[in-house]
C-alpha positions as CSV (number, residue, x, y, z in Angstrom):
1,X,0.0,0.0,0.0
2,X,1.3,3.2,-1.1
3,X,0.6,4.8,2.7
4,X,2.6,2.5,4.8
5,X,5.5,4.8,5.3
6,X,3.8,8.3,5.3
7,X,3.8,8.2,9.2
8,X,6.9,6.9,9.4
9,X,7.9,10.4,8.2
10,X,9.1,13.5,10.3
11,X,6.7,15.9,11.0
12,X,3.6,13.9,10.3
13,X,1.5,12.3,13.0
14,X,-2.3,11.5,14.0
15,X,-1.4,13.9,17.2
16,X,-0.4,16.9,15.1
17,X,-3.3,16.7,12.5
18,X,-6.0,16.2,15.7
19,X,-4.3,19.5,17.0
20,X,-4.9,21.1,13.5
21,X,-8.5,20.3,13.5
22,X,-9.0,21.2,17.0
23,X,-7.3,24.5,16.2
24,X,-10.1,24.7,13.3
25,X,-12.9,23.8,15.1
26,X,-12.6,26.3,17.8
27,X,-11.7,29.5,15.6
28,X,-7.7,29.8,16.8
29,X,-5.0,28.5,18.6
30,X,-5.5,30.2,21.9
31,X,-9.0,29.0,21.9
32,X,-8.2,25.7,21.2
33,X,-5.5,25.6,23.7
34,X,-7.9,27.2,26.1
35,X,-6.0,30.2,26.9
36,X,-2.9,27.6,28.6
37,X,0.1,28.8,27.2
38,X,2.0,25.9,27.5
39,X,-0.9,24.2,25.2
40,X,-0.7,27.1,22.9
41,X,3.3,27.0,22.1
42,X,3.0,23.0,21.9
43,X,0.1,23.4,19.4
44,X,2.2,26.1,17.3
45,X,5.3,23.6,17.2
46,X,2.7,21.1,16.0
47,X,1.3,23.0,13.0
48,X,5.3,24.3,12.2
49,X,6.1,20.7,12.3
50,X,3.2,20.3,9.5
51,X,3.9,23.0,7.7
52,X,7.4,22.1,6.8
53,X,6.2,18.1,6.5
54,X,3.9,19.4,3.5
55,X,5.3,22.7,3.1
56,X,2.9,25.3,2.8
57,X,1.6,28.0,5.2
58,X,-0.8,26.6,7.4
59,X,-1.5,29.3,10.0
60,X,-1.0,33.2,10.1
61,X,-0.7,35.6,12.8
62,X,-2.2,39.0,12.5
63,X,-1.6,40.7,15.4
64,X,-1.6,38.5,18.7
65,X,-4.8,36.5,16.8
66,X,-2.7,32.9,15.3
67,X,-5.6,31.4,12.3
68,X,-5.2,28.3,10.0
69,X,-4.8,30.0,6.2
70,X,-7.3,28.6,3.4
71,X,-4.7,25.9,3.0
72,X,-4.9,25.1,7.1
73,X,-8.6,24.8,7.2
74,X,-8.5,22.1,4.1
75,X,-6.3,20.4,5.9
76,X,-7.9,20.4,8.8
77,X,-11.0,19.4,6.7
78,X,-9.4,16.5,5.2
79,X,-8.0,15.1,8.5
């Protein structure tokens, strides 16, 4: 099968693309990580880690407000 080793990859895991979609699902990082800051910086190293596993862009910070770009929330939609 042509998915065996996609795991087996750096920067791809069923833990990081749950934290994507939770990210989605509540509208932001800081909501998802419910205002813990140590959730919130372990989140952001999760979607970094994805965004360089498929790189592209998959969040964007405007101001102190961190939200998944177009290409984030299809992601997020397809995990």
């Amino acid at each position: 099968m042509k998915f065996n080793g996609l795991f087996t990859q750096k920067g791809l895991s069923l833990e990081r693309l749950a934290a994507l979609v939770e990210v989605d699902e509540a509208g932001g990082i800081a909501k998802a990580a419910r205002d813990d800051e140590s959730r919130q910086s372990l989140i952001c190293r999760q979607l970094a880690e994805l965004e360089r596993f498929f790189q592209v862009e998959l969040k964007n910070k405007s101001g102190k407000t961190v939200q998944l770009t177009p290409a984030g929330k299809e992601l997020a939609r397809i995990a």
